[in-house]
N, C-alpha and C positions, 0 to 999 in steps of 0.2 A: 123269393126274388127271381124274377123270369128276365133273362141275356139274352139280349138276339145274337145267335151264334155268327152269326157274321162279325163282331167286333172283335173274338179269339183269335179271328185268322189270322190278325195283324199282328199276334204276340201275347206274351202272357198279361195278364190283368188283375187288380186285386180290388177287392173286393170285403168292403165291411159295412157288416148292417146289424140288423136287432130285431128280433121276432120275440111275440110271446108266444105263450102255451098254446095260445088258440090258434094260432100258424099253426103250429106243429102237428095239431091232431092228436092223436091217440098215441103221439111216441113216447112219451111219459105216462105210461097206465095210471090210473088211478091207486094209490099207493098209499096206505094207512101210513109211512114214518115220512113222506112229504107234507109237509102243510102247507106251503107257496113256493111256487117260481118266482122268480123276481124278476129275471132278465134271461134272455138267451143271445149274448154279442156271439158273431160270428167273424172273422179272420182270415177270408180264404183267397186263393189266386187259383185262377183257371188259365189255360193255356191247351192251343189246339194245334194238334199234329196230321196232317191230313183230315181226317175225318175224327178221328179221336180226341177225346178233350178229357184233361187230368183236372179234375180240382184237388187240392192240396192248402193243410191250412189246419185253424183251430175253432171251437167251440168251448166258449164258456156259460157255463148255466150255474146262475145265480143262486142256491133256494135255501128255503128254511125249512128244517126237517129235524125229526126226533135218531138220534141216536140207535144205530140198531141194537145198540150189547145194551148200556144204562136205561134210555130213554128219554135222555136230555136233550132238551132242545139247542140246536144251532143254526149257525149262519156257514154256508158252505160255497165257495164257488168251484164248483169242477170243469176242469178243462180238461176235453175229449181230443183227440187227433185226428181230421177228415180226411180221408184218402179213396177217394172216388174214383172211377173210372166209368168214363162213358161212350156208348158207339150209336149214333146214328138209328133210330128205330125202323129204321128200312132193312138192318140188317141183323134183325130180333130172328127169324130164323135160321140163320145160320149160326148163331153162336148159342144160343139157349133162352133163357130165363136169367132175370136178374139174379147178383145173386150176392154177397157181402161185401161189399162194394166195387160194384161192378152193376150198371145199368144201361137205361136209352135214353137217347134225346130223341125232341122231336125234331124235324129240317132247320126248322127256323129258331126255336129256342131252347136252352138249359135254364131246368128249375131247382136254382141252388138252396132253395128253400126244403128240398127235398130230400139233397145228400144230406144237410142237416140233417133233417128227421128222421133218417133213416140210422146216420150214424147215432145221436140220444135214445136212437128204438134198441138199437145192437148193444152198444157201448157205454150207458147209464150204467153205473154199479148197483150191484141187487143191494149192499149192503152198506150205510156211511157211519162212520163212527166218528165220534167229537175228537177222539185222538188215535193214535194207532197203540196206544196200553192200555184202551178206555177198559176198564172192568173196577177201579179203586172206587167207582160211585155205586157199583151193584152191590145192595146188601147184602151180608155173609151171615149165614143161616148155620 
């Protein structure tokens, strides 16, 4: 979702929408215990401070995936926390390289479709389990 930063300046803003996987790109690898995304609702509010612009806010990602511990399948939505920070890409050398939430815009517009993706690329759990004692479905040998 591309904002013409000119609308921030006037205050903060919120902002909810819906992307699928194929927005996202590659921020979800390809992962043998995912078997589908369902959804990815997004949650956030942007707001700009001089030249600075905070997105703050949630992501939930819908999906169905196999259990890491049993191998059971389930239904899971996970909500991640987005906390972006962005400056201006005019002023990419003097502060570095992006780097954990922390990027650029470009003059005219912020691509919130981005922190998204960035934050599901970071902040995805390597591991999901059907519950937090799942082990009573692994066979005991």
């Amino acid at each position: 979702m591309l904002v013409p930063v000119r609308i921030l300046s006037s205050g903060s803003r919120q902002f909810d929408f819906s992307l699928t996987a194929e927005q996202i790109g590659e921020a979800l690898p390809d992962r043998p215990d995912l078997i589908e995304v369902r959804s990815i609702k997004a949650d956030l509010s942007a707001d700009m401070i001089r030249r600075t612009i905070t997105v703050r806010g949630t992501v939930d990602v819908e999906v169905v995936a196999l259990c890491s511990r049993c191998g059971a399948e389930l239904h899971r939505t996970i909500t991640l926390p987005v906390r972006y920070t962005l400056l201006p890409a005019s002023l990419a050398g003097e502060y570095g390289d992006e780097d954990e939430g922390f990027g650029y815009y470009n003059e005219d517009q912020v691509d919130l479709t981005e922190c998204v993706a960035q934050t599901i690329a970071l902040d995805f759990p390597g591991l999901i389990y059907c519950e937090p004692s799942c082990g009573s479905n692994v066979e005991k040998t």
